[in-house]
N, C-alpha and C positions, 0 to 999 in steps of 0.2 A: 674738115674737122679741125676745130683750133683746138690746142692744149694750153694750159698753166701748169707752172710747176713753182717749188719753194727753193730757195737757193740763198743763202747766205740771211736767212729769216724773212726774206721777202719775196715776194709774187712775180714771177717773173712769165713774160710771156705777152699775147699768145703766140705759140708756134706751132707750125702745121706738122700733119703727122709723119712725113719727111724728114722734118726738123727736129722734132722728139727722136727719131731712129738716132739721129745724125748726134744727136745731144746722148743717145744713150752709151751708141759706139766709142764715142770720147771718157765718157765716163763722166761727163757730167751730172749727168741723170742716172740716179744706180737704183739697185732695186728696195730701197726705203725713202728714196725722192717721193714726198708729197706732191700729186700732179691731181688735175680738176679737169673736166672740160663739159662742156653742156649734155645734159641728159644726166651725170653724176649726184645722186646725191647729196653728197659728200666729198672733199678732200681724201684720197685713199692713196696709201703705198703704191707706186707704181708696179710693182710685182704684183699686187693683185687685179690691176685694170688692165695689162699689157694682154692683148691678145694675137698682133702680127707683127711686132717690133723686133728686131734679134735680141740676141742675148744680151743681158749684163752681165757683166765680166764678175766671175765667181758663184752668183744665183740666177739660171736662165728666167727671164721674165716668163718665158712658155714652160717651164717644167711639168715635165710630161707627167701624168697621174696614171700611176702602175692601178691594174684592175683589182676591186676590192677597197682602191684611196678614194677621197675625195679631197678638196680645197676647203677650209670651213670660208662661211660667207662673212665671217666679221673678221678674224685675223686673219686671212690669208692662206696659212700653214696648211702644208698635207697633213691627213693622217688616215687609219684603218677604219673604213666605214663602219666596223662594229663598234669602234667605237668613240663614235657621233651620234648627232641626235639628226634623225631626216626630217625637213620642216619643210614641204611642197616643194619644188625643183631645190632648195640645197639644203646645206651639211652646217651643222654647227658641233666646233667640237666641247670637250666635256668642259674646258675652263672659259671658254668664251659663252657656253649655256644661261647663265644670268644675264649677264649684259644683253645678249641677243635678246632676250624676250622681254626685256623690261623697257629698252627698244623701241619693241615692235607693240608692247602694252602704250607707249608714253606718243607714239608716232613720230618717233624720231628718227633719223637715218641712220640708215644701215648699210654698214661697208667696213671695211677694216680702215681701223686706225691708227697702224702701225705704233703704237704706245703697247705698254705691257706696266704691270707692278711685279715687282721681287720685293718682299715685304713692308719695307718703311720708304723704299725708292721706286723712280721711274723710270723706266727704261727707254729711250727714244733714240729716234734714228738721227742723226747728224743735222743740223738746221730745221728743228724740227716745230712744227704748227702744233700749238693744242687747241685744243676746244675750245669754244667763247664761253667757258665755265668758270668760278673764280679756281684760282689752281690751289686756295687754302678750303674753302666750307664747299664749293662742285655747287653754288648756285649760279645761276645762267647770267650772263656778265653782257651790257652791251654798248660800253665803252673799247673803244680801238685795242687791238689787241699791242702789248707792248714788246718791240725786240732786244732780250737780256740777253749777254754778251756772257761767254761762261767760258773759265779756263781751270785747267789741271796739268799737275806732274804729279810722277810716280813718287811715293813719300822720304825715297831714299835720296830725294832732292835736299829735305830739311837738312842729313848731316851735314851740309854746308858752312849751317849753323854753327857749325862748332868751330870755323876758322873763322866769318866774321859774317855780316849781314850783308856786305856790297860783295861778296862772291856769292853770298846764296842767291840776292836780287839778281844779278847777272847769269848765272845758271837757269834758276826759273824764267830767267823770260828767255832763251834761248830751248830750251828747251818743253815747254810745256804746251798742251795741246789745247786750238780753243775751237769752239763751237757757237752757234747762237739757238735763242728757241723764243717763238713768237707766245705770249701768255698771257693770260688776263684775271682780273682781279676785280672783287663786287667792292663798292662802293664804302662798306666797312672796313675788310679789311686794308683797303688804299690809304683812308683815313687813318687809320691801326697804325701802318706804317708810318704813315706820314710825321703822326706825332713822338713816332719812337726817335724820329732821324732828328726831330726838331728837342727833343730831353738829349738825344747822345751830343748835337751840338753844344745843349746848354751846359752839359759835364766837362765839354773840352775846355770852354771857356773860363768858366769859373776856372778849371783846374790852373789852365794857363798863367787867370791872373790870380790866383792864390800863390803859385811857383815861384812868380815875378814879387809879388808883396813882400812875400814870405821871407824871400831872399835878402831885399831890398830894408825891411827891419829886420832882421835876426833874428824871425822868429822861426825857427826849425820844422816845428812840428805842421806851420801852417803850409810852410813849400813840402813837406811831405804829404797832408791833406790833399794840397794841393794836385801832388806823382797821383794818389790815388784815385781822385774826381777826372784828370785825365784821362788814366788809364781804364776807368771805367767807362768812362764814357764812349772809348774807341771799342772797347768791346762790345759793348751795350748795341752799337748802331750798328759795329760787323752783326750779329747775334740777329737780332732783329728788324734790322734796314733793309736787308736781304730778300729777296722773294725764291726765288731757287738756287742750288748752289752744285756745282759737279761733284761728284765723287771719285767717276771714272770716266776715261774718255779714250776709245780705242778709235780704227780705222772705219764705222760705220754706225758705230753709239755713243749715245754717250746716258752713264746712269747716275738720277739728278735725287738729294736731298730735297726738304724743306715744303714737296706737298703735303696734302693736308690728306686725313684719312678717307674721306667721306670721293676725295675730287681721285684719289687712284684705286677707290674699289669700285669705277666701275670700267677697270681693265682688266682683260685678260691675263693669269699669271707666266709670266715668264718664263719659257723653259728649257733655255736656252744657257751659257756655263754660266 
């Protein structure tokens, strides 16, 4: 049995089921590693595919289901079979209930996807795969999926700010957490973007040679024009140049800004702290 798994935004593998043990015991492979192997229909959390592996360190991949639980078949999670819905050999529970059947209505697959929403975010495990959906309108996307690089600190990083910008820069990058997530994007909104990054260019520019002019005749207000068609302009492309962005980044998630409503209601809600 050959495996795949995700690792640093990309595909890594195959490795035999030896290998996977070997990879799980180190910790490289934990229990929200997206792993694939044939028969699968789907990329799913390793904690939901593991069935003779040992432990992961923290969440046993085997955890034992006390009598009365089941496993729901799309996120993974125990819970009290009263209160799941039984759909022929398994369990779905109460907030993965839509997604499951709209699913299994659209024939699509079915497995857990280790993703969740917590209301305007997404919740995902470290390196994580999304669907070949655009991750702004959730229509089916089937250009390459692309790997965005995502980092975060804790906000008590900013009062930095207040001695100068080269100790905050220097703070921040020693300290801040990063992650990657594989995503994709319909053909719109790529365009969408595309032209926002190519208008926040054209803001820097003018701005620049407005500053330079301005300066250069004495004329004030033009090199202040100037501060503000820059400075719009860098926000303008942070703002909208962006595709997803972290908010939070702990030791096994990280929870992501910037998708679209339509691409995270069809996740289970989170409910977890």
């Amino acid at each position: 049995m050959q495996w795949y798994y995700s690792a640093g935004g990309q595909q890594q593998g195959p490795v035999s089921q030896a290998e996977l043990e070997a990879l799980v015991s180190k910790g490289t492979v934990t229990a929200e590693t997206l792993v694939w192997r044939e028969g699968l229909p789907n990329w799913a959390a390793y904690s939901t595919v593991a069935t003779s592996s040992p432990a992961i360190p923290g969440v046993p991949a085997t955890a034992p289901v006390a009598t009365g639980q089941a496993r729901c078949a799309q996120c993974g999670q125990i819970f009290a079979q009263d209160d799941m819905v039984a759909f022929e050999n398994s369990h779905i529970c109460v907030s993965c209930k839509p997604l499951f059947f709209q699913k299994l209505k659209e024939g699509a697959p079915i497995g857990g996807t280790a993703l969740w929403k917590q209301k305007k975010r997404l919740v995902a495990p470290l390196d994580a795969v999304f669907p070949s959906r655009c991750v702004k309108c959730n229509a089916p996307t089937d250009s390459p999926q692309k790997t965005r690089k995502l980092y975060w600190h804790h906000p008590a990083v900013y009062l930095a700010l207040l001695i100068n910008l080269i100790v905050y820069a220097i703070i921040a990058m020693c300290v801040r957490k990063r992650t990657t997530a594989l995503v994709s994007m319909c053909d719109t909104h790529r365009a969408s973007r595309r032209n926002a990054i190519i208008t926040a260019w054209v803001l820097v520019v003018v701005g620049l040679g407005s500053i330079i002019g301005g300066i250069a005749a004495d004329y004030g207000w033009v090199a202040g024009l100037g501060v503000l068609l820059l400075l719009g302009g860098i926000i303008y492309g942070i703002a909208r140049g962006r595709i997803i962005y972290a908010t939070k980044i702990d030791k096994e998630r990280v929870w992501l800004g910037g998708c679209g409503k339509d691409f995270l209601a069809q996740f289970p809600e989170w409910s977890g702290p």
